[in-house]
C-alpha positions in Angstrom: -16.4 -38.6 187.3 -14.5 -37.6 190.3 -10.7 -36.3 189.8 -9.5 -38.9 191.5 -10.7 -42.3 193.7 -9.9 -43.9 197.2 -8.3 -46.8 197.6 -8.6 -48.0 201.0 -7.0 -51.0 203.2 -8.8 -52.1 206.1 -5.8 -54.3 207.3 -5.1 -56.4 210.7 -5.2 -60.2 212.1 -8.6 -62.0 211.8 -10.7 -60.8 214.4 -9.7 -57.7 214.2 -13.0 -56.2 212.5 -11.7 -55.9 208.8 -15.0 -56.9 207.2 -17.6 -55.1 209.4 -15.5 -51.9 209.7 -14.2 -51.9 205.8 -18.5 -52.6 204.7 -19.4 -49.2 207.5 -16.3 -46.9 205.7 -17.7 -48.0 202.0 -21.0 -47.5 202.7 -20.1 -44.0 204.2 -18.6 -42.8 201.1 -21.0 -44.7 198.6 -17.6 -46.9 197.7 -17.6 -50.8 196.6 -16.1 -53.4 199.4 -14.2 -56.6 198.7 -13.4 -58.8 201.4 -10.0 -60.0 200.7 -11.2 -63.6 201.8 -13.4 -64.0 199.4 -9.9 -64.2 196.7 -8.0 -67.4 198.7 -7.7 -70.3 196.7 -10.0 -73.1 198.1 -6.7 -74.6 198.4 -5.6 -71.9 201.1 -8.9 -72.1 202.5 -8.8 -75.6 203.4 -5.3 -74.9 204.6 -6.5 -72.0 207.1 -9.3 -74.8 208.4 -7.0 -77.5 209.4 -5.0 -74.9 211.2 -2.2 -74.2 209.2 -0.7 -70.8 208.0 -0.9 -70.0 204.7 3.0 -69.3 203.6 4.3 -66.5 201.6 3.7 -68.3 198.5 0.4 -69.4 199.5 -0.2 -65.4 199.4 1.6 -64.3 196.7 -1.2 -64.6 193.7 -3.9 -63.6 195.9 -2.0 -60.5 196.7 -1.4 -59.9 193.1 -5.2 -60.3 192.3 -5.9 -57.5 195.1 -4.0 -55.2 194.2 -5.1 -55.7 190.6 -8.7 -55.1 192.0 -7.4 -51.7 193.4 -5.7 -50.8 189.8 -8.9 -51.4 187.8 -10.9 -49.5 190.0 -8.8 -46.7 190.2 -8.9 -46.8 186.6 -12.3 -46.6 186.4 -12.8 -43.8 188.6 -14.5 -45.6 191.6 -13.5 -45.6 195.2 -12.8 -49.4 196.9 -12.9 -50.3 200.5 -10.7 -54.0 200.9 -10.6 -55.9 203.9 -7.4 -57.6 203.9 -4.6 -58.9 206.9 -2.2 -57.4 204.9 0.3 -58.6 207.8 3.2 -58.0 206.7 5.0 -54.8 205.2 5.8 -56.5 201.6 2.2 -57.5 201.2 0.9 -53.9 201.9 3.9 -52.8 199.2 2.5 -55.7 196.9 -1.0 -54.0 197.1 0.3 -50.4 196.4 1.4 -51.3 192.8 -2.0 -51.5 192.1 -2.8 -48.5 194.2 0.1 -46.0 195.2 -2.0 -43.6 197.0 -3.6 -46.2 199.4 -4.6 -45.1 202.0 -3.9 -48.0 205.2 -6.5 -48.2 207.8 -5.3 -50.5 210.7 -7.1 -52.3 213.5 -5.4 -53.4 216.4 -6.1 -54.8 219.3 -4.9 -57.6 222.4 -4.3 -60.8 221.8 -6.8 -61.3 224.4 -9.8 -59.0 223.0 -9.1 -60.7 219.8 -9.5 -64.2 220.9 -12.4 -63.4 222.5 -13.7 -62.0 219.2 -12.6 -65.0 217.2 -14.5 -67.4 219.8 -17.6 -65.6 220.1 -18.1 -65.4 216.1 -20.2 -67.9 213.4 -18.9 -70.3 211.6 -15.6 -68.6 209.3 -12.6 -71.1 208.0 -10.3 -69.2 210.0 -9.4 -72.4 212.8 -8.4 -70.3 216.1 -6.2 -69.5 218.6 -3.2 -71.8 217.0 -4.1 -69.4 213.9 -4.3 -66.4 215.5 -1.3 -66.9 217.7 0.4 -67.3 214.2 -0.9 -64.0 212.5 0.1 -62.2 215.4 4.0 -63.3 215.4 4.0 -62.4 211.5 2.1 -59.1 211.9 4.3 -56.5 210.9 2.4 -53.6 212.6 2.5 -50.5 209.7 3.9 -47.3 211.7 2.2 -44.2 212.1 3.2 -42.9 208.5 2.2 -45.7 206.5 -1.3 -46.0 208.1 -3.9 -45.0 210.2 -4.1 -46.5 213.6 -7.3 -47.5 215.2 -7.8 -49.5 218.7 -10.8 -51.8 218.4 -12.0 -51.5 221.7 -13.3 -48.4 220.1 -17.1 -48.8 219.1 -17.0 -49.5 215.1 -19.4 -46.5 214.4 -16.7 -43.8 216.2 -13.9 -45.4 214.2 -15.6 -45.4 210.8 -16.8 -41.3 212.1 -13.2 -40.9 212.8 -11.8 -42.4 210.0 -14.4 -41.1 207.2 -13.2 -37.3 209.1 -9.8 -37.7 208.3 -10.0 -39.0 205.2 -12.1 -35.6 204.1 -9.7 -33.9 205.4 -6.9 -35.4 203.7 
């Protein structure tokens, strides 16, 4: 067993890459991935497909059942990867009780190449610009200390490269 595990937050709005970036980074150090999504209620889902924000009590279990995720695989030893929004700076302190050393990996991007994103992908319960609009005025962006910064105009490959490099060095 290793002396000690990553846990890793691939945060930003939707559209941002979480998923496909936070899969490349756990594949590139043999880690599991959990897509935060995956943990909404179906009751938040079918809130976020009508076009309506999920509140801070909407979020409050599902951010305790992530950072729970983080806490029993750091107690087993195991590095996680978790694609999460993570907007705002409470949520991120909500998912360090289960992980204190977690390491923040943000995407950010325009409103603009985010939309774009957002319009030009499948089928997801995430309704829009209406939505996006409204992750964007809660986003609380994490500062240079609390988290890796990453633009993602950048090719995903170069910012898994660069943050897999970092993290070895680290």
């Amino acid at each position: 067993m290793k002396d000690s595990s990553h846990c890793i937050l691939v945060m930003g709005v939707s559209g941002s890459g979480k998923s496909h970036i936070g899969r490349d980074i756990a594949a590139a150090i043999d880690a599991e991935f959990i897509d935060a999504d995956d943990y909404h209620s179906a009751v938040s889902v079918a809130k976020m497909a009508r076009g309506e924000p999920l509140d801070d009590a909407d979020r409050k279990e599902w951010l305790e059942t992530l950072g729970g995720l983080y806490r029993s695989r750091k107690a087993q030893g195991r590095d996680v990867v978790i694609g999460c929004s993570a907007l705002k700076r409470r949520y991120r302190d909500v998912l360090r009780r289960g992980a204190p050393d977690l390491i923040v990996l943000y995407l950010r991007g325009s409103r603009e190449v985010l939309l774009e994103r957002l319009n030009n992908r499948g089928a997801h319960f995430f309704a829009g610009e209406r939505m996006l609009d409204s992750q964007l005025h809660d986003l609380e962006p994490p500062d240079e200390k609390e988290a890796i910064h990453m633009d993602i105009r950048t090719p995903p490959e170069v910012i898994v490269e660069r943050f897999v490099s970092r993290l070895e060095k680290s």
